[in-house]
ZAMARGU-4260 file (C-alpha; in steps of 0.2 Angstrom, whole numbers, plus 5000, padded with zeros to 4 digits):
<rodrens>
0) 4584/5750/4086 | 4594/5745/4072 | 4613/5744/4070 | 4612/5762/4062 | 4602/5770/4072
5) 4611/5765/4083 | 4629/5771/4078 | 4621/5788/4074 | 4613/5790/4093 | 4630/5783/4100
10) 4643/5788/4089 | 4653/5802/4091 | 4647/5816/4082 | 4662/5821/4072 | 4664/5802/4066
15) 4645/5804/4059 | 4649/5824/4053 | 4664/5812/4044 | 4656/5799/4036 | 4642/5811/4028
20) 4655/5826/4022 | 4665/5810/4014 | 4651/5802/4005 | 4645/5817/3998 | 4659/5823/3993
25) 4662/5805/3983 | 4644/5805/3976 | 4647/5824/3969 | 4665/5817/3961 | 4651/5804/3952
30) 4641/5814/3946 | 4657/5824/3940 | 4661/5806/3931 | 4644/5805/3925 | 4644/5823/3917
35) 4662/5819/3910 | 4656/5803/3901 | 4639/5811/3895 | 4652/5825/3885 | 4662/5812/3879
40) 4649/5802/3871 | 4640/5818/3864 | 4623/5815/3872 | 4623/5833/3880 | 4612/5847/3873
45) 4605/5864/3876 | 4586/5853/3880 | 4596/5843/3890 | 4604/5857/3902 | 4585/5867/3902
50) 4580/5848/3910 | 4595/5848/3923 | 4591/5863/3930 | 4571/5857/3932 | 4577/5842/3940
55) 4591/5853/3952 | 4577/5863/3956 | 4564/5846/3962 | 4580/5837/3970 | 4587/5853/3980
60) 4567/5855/3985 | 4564/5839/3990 | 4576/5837/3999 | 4574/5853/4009 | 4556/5846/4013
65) 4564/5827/4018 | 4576/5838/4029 | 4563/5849/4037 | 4551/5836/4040 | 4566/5825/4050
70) 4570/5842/4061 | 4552/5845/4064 | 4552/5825/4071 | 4568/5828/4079 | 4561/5843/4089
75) 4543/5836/4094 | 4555/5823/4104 | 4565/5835/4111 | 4550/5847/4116 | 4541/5832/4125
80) 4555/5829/4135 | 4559/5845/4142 | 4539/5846/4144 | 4541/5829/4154 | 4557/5837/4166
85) 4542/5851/4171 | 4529/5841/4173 | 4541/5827/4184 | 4546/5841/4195 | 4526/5847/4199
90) 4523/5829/4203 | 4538/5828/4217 | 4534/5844/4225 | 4516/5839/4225 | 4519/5825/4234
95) 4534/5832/4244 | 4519/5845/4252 | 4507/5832/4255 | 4516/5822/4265 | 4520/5836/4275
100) 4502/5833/4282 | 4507/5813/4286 | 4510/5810/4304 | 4528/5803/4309 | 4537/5794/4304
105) 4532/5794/4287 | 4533/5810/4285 | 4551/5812/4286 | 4554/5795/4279 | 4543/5801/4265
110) 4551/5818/4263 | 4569/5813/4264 | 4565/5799/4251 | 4558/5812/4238 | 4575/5822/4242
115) 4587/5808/4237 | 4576/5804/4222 | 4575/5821/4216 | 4594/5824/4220 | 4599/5808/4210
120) 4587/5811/4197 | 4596/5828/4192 | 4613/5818/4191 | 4605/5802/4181 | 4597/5814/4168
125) 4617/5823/4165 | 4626/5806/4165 | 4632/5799/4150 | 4629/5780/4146 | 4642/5768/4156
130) 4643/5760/4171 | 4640/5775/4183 | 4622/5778/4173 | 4619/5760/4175 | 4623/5763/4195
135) 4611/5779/4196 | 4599/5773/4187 | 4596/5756/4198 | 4597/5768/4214 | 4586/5778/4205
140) 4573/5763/4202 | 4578/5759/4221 | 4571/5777/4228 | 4553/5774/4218 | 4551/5757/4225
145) 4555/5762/4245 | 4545/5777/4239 | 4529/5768/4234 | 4531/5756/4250 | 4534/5770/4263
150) 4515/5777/4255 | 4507/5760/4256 | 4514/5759/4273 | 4508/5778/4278 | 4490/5775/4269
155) 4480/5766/4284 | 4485/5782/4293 | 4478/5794/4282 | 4463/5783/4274 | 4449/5792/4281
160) 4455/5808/4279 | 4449/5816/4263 | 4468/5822/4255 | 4471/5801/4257 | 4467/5799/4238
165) 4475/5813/4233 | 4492/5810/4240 | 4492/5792/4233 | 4489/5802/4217 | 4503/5814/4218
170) 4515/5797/4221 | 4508/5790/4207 | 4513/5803/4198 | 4531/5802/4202 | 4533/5786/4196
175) 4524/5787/4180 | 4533/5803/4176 | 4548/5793/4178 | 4543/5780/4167 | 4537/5794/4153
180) 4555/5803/4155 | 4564/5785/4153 | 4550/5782/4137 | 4556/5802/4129 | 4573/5797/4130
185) 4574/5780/4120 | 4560/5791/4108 | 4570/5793/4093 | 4569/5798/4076 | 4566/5781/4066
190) 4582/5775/4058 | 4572/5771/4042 | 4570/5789/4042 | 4590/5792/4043 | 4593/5779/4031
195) 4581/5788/4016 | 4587/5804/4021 | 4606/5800/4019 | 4604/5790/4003 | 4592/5808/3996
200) 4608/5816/4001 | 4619/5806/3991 | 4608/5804/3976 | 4605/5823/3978 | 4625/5825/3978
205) 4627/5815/3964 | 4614/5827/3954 | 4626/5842/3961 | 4640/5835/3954 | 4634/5832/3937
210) 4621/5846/3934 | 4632/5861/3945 | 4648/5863/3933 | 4664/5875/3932 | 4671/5883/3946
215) 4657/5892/3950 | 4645/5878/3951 | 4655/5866/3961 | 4657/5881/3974 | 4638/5884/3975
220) 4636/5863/3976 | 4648/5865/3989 | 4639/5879/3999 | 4622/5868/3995 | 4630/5852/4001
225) 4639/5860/4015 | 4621/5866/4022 | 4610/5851/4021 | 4626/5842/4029 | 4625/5856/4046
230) 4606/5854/4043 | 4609/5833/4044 | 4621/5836/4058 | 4609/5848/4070 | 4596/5837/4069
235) 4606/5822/4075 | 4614/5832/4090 | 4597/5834/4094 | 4589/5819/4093 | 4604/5812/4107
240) 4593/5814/4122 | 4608/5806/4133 | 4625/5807/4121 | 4622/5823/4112 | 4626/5839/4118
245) 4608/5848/4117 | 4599/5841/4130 | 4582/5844/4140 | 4586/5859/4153 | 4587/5852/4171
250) 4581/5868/4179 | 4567/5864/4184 | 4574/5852/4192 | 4589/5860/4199 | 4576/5874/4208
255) 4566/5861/4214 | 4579/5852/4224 | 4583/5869/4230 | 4567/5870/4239 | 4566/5854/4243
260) 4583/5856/4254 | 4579/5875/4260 | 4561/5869/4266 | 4564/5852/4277 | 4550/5845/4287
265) 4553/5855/4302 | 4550/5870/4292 | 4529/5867/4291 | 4529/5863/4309 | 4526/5847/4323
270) 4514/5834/4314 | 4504/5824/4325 | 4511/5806/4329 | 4503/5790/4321 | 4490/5781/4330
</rodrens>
């Protein structure tokens, strides 16, 4: 990720809103120099405004497409990770119900494992970037590792029965719906991307000031301006998986650690002991 992608995920939003309101607002004041210096050296005609407003037109449609193409980018992203929080909370309550079928004591060690992970995971995915994400996320990479081992411990004792595969499965899952949540959330839009789209706004600005004139048009290029600028904005709030403020919903989460801590292992009764 370059430098700018990297200051428009990071960033706080209102210095980003900032920077964008300010430069169009200097490109439409060009344009406004432009249109001034085109009257002064006569070059202006009645072809020559039936042309600007063709060109308004193209600009102001392009740009709608540039802008709606980015959104639609920005939203796939935010749809596969709210998919991915679902699909990561099946996966532990899959495996928190199979090894409820495990004879001690990897049942509970298993159980109690898939309850600090799921508890941690809810506070990882809320935490902004610093050092107590840092913190929860190694303890996050901590619980799948002791996780994974506990199974590998508990398999000879389930090998020949025919749910073994299955339960290995379901683990499986759990970590490589970690790996596809930590994979959604550094997915972003590609700063290239931003950087066309920003400079279209400017130049598109620039056409604004120069074609839009008199009070009334510098009020309906402000109006224009003002929502491709909100457009620019929303898109950006929403590609900030961690930073921004729309984020994935953690219910399914949430419910699932609910379950999890109203349905212990004594709640589906004495397993049988190892052998």
């Amino acid at each position: 990720m370059g430098p700018f992608s990297e200051w428009l995920i990071n960033a706080p939003l209102w210095q980003v809103a900032l920077v964008l309101v300010v430069g169009l607002i200097a490109f439409a004041l060009l344009g406004r120099v432009f249109r001034q210096r085109a009257f002064a050296r006569g070059t202006n005609d009645d072809a020559g405004s039936d042309q600007e407003g063709y060109i308004l037109t193209a600009v102001s449609g392009l740009l709608a497409l540039l802008v709606g193409f980015t959104f639609s980018m920005a939203i796939d992203r935010f749809d596969t990770r709210r998919g991915r929080v679902l699909e990561e909370a099946q996966a532990i309550e899959a495996s928190y119900l199979k090894a409820q079928m495990l004879a001690e004591p990897y049942r509970t060690q298993i159980s109690r494992l898939l309850v600090d992970y799921t508890d941690n995971k809810i506070v990882l995915a809320q935490t902004k970037p610093g050092k107590d994400q840092d913190a929860l996320s190694a303890k996050n990479d901590r619980y799948l590792t002791e996780l994974w081992a506990a199974a590998v411990a508990a398999f000879p004792s389930i090998k020949g029965l025919d749910f073994s595969s299955s339960f290995v499965d379901t683990v499986s899952s759990v970590v490589e719906m970690d790996t596809a949540r930590k994979a959604g959330r550094r997915a972003h839009v590609p700063g290239q991307v931003y950087a066309i789209l920003f400079v279209y706004l400017f130049v598109t600005a620039t056409v604004f000031g120069y074609v839009l004139t008199g009070r009334r048009g510098r009020e309906i290029a402000a109006f224009l301006l003002f929502l491709f600028a909100m457009s620019m904005i929303l898109i950006i709030e929403i590609d900030r998986p961690v930073t921004g403020g729309i984020n994935e919903s953690q219910d399914a989460m949430i419910q699932l650690k609910a379950a999890l801590h109203s349905h212990p292992p004594q709640v589906f009764g004495a397993p049988a002991q190892a052998p």
